[in-house]
KOLKETI-666588 format. One record per residue (C-alpha): residue in three letters; x, y, z. Coordinates in pm, whole numbers. Layout:
# residues N
+------+--------+--------+--------+
| code |      x |      y |      z |
+------+--------+--------+--------+
|  ALA |      X |      Y |      Z |
...
+------+--------+--------+--------+
This chain:
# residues 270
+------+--------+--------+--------+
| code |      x |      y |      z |
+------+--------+--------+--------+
|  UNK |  10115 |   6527 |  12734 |
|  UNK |  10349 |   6360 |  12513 |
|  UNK |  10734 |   6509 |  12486 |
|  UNK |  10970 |   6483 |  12196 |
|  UNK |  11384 |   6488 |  12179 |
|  UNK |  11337 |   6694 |  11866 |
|  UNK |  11300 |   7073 |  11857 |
|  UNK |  10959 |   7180 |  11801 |
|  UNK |  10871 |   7467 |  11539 |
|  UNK |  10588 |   7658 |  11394 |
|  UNK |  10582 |   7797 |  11079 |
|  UNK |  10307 |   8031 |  10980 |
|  UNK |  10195 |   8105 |  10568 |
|  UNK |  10431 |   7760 |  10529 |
|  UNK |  10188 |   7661 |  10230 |
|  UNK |  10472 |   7837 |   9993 |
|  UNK |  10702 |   8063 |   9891 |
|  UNK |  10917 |   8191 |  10200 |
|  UNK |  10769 |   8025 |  10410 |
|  UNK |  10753 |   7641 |  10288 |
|  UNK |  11121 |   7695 |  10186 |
|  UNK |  11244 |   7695 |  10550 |
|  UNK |  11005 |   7485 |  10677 |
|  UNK |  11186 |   7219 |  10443 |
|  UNK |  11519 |   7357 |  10578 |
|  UNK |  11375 |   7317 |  10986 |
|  UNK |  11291 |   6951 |  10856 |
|  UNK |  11606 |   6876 |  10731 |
|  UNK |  11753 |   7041 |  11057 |
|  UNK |  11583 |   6805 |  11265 |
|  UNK |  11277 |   7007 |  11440 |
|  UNK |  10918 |   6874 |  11409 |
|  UNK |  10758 |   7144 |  11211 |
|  UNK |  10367 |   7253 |  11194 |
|  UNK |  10311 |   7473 |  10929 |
|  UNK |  10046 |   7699 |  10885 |
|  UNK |   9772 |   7788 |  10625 |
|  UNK |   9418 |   7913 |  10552 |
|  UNK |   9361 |   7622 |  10397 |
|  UNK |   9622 |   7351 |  10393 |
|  UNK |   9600 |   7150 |  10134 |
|  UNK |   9845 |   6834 |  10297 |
|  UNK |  10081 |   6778 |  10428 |
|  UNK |  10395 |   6819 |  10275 |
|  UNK |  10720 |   6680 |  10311 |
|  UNK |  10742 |   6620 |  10723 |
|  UNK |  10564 |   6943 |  10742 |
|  UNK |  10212 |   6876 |  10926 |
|  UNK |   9989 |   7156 |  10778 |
|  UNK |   9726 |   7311 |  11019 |
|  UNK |   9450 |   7560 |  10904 |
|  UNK |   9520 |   7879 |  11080 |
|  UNK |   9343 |   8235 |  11057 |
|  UNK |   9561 |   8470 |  11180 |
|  UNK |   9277 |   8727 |  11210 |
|  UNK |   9144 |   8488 |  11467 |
|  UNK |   9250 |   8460 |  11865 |
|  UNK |   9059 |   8159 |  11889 |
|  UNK |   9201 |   8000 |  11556 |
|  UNK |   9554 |   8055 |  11643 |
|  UNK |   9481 |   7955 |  12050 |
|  UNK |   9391 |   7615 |  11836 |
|  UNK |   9691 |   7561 |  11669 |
|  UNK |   9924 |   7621 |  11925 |
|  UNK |   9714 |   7419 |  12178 |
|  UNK |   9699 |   7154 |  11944 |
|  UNK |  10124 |   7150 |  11932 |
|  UNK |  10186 |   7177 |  12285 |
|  UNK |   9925 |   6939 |  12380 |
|  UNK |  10082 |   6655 |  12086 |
|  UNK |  10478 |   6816 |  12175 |
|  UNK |  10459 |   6952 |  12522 |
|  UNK |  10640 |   7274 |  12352 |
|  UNK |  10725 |   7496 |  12105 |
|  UNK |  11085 |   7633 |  12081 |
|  UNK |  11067 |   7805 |  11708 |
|  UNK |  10793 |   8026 |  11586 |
|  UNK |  10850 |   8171 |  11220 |
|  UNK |  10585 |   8484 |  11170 |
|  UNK |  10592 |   8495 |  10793 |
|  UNK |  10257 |   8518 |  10657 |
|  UNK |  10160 |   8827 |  10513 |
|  UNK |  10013 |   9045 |  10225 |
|  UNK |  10046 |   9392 |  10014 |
|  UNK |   9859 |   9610 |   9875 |
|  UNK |   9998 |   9783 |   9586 |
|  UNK |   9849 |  10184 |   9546 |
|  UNK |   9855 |  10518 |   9695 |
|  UNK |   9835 |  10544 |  10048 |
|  UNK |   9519 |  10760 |  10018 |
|  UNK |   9317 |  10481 |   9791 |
|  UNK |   9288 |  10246 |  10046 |
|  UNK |   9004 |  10279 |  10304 |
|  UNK |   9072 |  10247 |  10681 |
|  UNK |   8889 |   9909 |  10680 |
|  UNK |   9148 |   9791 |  10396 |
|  UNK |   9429 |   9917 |  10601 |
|  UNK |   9260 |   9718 |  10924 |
|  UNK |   9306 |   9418 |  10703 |
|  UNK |   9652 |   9430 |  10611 |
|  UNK |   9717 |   9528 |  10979 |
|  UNK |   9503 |   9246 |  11122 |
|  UNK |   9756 |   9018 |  10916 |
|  UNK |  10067 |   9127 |  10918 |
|  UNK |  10127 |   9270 |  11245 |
|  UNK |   9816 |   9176 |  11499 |
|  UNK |   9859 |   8814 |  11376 |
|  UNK |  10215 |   8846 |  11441 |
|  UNK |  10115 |   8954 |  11787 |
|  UNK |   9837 |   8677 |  11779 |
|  UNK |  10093 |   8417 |  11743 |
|  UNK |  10363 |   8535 |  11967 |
|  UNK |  10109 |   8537 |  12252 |
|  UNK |  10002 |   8236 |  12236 |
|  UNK |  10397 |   8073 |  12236 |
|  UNK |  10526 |   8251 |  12506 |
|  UNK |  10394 |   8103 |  12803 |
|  UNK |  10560 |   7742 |  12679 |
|  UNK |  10867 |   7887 |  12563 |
|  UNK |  10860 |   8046 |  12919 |
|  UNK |  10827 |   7721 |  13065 |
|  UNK |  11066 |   7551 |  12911 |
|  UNK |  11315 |   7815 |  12955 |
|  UNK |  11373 |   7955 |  12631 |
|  UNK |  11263 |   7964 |  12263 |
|  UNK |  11313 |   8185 |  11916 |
|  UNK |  11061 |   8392 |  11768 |
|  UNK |  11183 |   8473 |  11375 |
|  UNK |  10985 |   8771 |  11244 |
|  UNK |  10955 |   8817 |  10841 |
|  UNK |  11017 |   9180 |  10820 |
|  UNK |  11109 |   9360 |  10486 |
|  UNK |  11315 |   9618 |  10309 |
|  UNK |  11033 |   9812 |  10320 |
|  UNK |  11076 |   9795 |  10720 |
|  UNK |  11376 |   9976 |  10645 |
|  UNK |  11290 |  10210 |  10368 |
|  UNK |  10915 |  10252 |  10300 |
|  UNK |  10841 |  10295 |   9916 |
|  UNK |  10571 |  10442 |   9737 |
|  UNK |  10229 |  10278 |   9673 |
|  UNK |  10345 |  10061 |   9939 |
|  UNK |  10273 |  10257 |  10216 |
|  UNK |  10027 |  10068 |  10421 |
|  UNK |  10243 |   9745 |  10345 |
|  UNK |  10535 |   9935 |  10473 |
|  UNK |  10402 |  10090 |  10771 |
|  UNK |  10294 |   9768 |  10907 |
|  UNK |  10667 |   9630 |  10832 |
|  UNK |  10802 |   9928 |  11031 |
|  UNK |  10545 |   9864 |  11317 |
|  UNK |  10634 |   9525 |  11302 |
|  UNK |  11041 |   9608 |  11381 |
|  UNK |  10988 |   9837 |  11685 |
|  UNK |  10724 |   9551 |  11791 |
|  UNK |  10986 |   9314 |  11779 |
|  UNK |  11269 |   9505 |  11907 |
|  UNK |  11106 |   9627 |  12208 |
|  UNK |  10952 |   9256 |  12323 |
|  UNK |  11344 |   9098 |  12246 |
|  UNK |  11471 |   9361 |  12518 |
|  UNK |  11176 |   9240 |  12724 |
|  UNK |  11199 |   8813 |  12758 |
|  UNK |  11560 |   8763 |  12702 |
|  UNK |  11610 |   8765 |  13100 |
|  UNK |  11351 |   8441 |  13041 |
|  UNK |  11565 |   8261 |  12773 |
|  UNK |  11370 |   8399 |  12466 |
|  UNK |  11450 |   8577 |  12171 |
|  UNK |  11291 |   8787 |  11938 |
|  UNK |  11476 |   8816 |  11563 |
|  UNK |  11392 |   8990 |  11260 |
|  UNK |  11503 |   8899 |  10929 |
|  UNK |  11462 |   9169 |  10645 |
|  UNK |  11431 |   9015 |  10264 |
|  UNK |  11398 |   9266 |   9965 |
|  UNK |  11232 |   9145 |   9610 |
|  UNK |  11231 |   8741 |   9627 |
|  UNK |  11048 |   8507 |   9372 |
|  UNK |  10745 |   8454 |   9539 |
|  UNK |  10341 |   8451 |   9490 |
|  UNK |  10392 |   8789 |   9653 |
|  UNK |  10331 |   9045 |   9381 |
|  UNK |  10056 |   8852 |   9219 |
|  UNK |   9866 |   8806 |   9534 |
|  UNK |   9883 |   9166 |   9617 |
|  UNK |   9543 |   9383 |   9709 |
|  UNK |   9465 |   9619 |   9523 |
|  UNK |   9300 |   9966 |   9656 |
|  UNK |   8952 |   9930 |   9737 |
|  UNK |   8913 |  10363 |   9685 |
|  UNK |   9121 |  10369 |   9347 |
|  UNK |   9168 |  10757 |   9261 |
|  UNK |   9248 |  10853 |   8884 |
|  UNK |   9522 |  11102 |   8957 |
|  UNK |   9721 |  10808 |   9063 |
|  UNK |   9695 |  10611 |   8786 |
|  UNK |   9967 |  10637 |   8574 |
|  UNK |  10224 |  10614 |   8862 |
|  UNK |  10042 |  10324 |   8975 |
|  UNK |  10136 |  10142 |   8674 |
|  UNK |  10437 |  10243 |   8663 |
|  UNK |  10506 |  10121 |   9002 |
|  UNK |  10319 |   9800 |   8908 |
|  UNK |  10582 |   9765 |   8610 |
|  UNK |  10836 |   9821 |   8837 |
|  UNK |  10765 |   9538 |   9044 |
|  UNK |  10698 |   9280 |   8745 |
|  UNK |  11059 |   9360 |   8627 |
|  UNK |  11223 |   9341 |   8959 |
|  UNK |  11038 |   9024 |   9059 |
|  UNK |  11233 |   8893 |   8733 |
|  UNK |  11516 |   8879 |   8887 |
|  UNK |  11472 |   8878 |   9295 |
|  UNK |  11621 |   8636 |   9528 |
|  UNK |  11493 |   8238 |   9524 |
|  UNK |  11294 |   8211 |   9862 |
|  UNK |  11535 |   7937 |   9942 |
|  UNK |  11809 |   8250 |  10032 |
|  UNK |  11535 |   8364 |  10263 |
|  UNK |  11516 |   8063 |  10470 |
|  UNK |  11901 |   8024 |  10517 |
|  UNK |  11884 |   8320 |  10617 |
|  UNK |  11594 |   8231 |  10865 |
|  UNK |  11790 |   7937 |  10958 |
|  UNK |  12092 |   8116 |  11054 |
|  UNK |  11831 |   8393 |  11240 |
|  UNK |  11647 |   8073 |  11450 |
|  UNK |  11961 |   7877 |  11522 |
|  UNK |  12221 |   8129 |  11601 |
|  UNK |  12355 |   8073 |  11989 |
|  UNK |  12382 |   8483 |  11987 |
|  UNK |  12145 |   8596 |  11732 |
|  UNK |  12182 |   8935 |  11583 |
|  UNK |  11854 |   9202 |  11602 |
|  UNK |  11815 |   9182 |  11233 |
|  UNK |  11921 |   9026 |  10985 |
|  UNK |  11893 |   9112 |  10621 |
|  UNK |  11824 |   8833 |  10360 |
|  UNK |  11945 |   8852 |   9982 |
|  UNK |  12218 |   9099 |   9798 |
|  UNK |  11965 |   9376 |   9752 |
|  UNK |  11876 |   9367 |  10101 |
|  UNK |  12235 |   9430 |  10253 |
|  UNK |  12266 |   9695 |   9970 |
|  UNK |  11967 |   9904 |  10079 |
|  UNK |  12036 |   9861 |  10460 |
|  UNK |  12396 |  10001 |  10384 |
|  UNK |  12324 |  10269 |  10168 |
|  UNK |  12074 |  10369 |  10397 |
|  UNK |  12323 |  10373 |  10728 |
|  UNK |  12566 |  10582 |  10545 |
|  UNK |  12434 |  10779 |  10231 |
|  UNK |  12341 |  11126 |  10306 |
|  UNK |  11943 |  11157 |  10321 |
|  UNK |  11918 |  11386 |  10015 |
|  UNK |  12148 |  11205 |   9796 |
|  UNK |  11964 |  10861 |   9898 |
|  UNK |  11627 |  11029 |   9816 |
|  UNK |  11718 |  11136 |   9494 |
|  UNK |  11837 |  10804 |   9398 |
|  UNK |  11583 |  10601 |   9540 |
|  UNK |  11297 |  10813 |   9361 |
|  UNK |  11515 |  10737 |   9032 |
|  UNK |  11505 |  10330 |   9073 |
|  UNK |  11107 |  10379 |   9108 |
|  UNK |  11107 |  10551 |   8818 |
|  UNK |  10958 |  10855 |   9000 |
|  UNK |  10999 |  11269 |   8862 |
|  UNK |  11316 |  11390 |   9106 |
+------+--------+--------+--------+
């Protein structure tokens, strides 16, 4: 089993956006980084690109063998892949919610699994998990993308309490709106009702004009960075101007005052 000086990092939905962003950054830093994909086209950059269904145990048991077995370890894992689906929580079908689920939080769980018996071993490691806003402060007709953001905080929070006595930590980092394939890869319902319509679009237009002007994915990964390399890492951290804004307002802003605003930005009836 072959060992390497450099730190050794994993990088899942690295194929763009977020994700290839700081994968470019853990390159520059110095880490060997595997990034993760469907279907990989190359690799990219320093970044060797593995194909990786997170809906899988045996896929990602493959990937992670394959790292440890060319590495020895694994001393960064970055859980970013994910998806949304954009519509009322009552048009999408349990099976659609299983979906999302399967992706953004089980393959979270998939992944972490399967890297911390080496980070054990080697006496520490840093898990990075690509929360949201939404984590924070769930939105309309994004419910289901929302609740698996807020499952995937207490998830996180509760396993960092459990392996830091073993050298590990677990850190989430919280982006709002960034300029990414996001939006335009979002699912849409799969039981589409007709009383929903009209706010449905105008949530949809919502989105189009905020992704306008979100945050490059490059403020996401320093944000990452400082989240993976921190020698006393916060809980969370959030990622991007609109981010800390939301997070404050929603500390300190009575509930009823914070409602009626928030239903204003989404262009909601008060």
């Amino acid at each position: 089993m072959a060992q390497t000086e450099s730190k050794v990092a994993i990088v899942t939905g690295a194929g763009s956006g977020i994700g290839l962003e700081t994968a470019n950054l853990l390159v520059a830093a110095g880490y060997r980084v595997f990034g993760t994909s469907r279907k990989p086209d190359q690799n990219v950059g320093g970044i060797t690109m593995l194909p990786c269904d997170l809906t899988s145990d045996a896929s990602v048991a493959s990937v992670v063998e394959a790292v440890i077995s060319q590495l020895g370890r694994v001393d960064l894992l970055v859980n970013n892949a994910g998806f949304g689906i954009s519509g009322g929580a009552e048009e999408s079908s349990v099976k659609q919610a299983h979906a999302l689920f399967d992706v953004n939080l089980f393959g979270v769980i998939r992944m972490t699994r399967a890297v911390l018996p080496s980070m054990r071993a080697g006496g520490g490691g840093r898990i990075v998990n690509i929360s949201s806003a939404y984590g924070l402060v769930p939105a309309p007709f994004m419910a289901l993308y929302a609740a698996s953001k807020h499952a995937l905080e207490g998830y996180s929070e509760s396993l960092d309490h459990e392996v830091r006595t073993q050298g590990i930590r677990v850190v989430l980092v919280e982006p709002a709106y960034t300029r990414t394939a996001f939006d335009r890869n979002m699912v849409t319902p799969d039981a589409p009702l007709a009383v929903y319509d009209a706010a449905r679009s105008g949530h949809e237009r919502f989105l189009r004009d905020v992704m306008a002007v979100a945050d490059d994915p490059a403020t996401v990964a320093r944000t990452v960075m400082t989240a993976a390399t921190a020698a006393a890492p916060k809980t969370r951290y959030t990622a991007g101007k609109t981010a800390r804004r939301v997070s404050l307002l929603r500390r300190f802003v009575p509930a009823r005052a914070f409602d009626k605003s928030f239903r204003k930005q989404m262009r909601l009836p008060s």
